[in-house]
N, C-alpha and C positions, 0 to 999 in steps of 0.2 A: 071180258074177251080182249078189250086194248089191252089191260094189264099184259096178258097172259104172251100178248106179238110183242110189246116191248121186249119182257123178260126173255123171249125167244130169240131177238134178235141181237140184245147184247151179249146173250149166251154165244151163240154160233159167231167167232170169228172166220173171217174169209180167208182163202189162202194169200190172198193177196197183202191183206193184213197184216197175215202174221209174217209173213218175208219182209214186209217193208218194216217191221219192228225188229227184227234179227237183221238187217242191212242196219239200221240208224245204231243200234248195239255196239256196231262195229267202227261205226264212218272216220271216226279220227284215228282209230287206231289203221286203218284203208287208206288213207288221205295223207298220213305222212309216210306210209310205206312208200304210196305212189310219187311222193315227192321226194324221197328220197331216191328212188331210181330217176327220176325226169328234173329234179331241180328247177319246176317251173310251174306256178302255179295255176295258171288257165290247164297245160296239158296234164297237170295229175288231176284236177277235178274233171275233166274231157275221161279220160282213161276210168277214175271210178264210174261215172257215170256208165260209159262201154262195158265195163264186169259189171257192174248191176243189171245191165240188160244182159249178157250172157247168161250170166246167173240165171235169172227168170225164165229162159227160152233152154237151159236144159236144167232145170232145177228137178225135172222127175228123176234126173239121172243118180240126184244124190240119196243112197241107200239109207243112211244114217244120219238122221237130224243133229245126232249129238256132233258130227263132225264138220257142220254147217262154218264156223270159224276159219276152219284151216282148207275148207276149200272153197269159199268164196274169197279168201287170202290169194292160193294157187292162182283163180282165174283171174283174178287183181295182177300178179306178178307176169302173167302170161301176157294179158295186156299191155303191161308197163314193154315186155321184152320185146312185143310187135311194134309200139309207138315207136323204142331206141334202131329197130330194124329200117324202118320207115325213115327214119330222120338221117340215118346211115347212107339210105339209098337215095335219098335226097339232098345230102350235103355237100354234092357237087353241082346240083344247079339250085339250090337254095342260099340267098345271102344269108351270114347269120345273123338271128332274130335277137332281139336286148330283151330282156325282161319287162313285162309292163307290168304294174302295179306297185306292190311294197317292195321297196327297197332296203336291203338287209347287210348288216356291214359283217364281214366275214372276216377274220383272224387270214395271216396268212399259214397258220399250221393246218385252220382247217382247211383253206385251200388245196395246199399243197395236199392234202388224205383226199381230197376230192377229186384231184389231178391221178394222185397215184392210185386211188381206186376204179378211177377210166383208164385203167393201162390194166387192170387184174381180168382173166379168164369172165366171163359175165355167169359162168355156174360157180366160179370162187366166191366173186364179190355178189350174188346173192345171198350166200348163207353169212359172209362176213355182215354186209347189211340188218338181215335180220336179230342175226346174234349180238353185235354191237351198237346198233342204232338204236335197235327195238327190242331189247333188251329178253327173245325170243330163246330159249332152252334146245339144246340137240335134239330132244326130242318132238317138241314143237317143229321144228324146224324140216324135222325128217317128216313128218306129219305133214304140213303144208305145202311141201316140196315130194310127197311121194316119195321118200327116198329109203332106204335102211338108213338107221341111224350111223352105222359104219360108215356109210358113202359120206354123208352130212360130216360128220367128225373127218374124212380125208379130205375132202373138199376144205374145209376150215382151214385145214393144215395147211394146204398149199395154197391157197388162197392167203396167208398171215406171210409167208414164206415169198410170193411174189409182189405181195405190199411192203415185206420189207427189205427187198430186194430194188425196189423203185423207189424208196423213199433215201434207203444208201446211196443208190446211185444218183437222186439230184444233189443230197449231202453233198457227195465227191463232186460234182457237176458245180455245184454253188461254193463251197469251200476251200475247192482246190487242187 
């Protein structure tokens, strides 16, 4: 009879279980998405945390297990875009804050993409993010973004088109 509850109980995973196994699946590929929108490492691990709990609190909503990747992704990026709202709305009575922890020496080329990707539309420099950081496919893209993949592919365009448009213009700026 023990046998028989052990073997029952390793059989039956909980739903809880199995989310928190499909969340860890994912965490690092979550963790630098989110750090690459927030460039801050307390508040992209703050922001996964916050999609993991959304997650959890409408997870009946999701139809399709197989599609679990690219909308625990979405509710990731939707976070990240409330945090930069937030910080937006606050960055006239907040000093600004220095990084605490690891300190990380940056190139000034990638500065300067870093600068010029905070000056691009925030629905451009999503899909540029995903496609160029995290090495993420149009169609991926369109998937995690909800989008047709036409929109994803126009968006890129003009999102490439106002990065390099900003990046000419410090050229001239810096050059001459």
């Amino acid at each position: 009879m023990e046998h028989i509850i052990k073997d029952e109980m390793e059989i039956v995973a909980t739903e809880e279980d199995t989310f928190y196994e499909l969340v860890a699946e994912q965490k690092k590929k979550l963790y630098s998405i989110a750090y690459s929108y927030l460039r801050n490492e307390a508040d992209s691990l703050e922001v996964l945390q916050e999609a993991t709990c959304r997650a959890w609190i409408k997870r009946k909503s999701l139809k399709d297990s197989e599609k679990f990747a690219p909308w625990l992704t979405r509710i990731l990026i939707n976070c990240c875009n409330d945090e930069l709202k937030r910080r937006n709305r606050n960055a006239v009575t907040e000093v600004a804050r220095s990084d605490v922890g690891v300190m990380e020496m940056k190139s000034d080329r990638r500065l300067d993409m870093e600068q010029a990707l905070d000056g691009v539309k925030p629905k451009y420099r999503q899909v540029l993010i995903l496609k160029y950081y995290k090495d993420m496919t149009l169609s991926e893209i369109a998937e995690v973004l909800d989008k047709p993949e036409g929109t994803v592919k126009t968006w890129l365009n003009k999102g490439l088109k106002q990065l390099r448009d900003k990046m000419k213009r410090k050229g001239e700026l810096f050059y001459g």
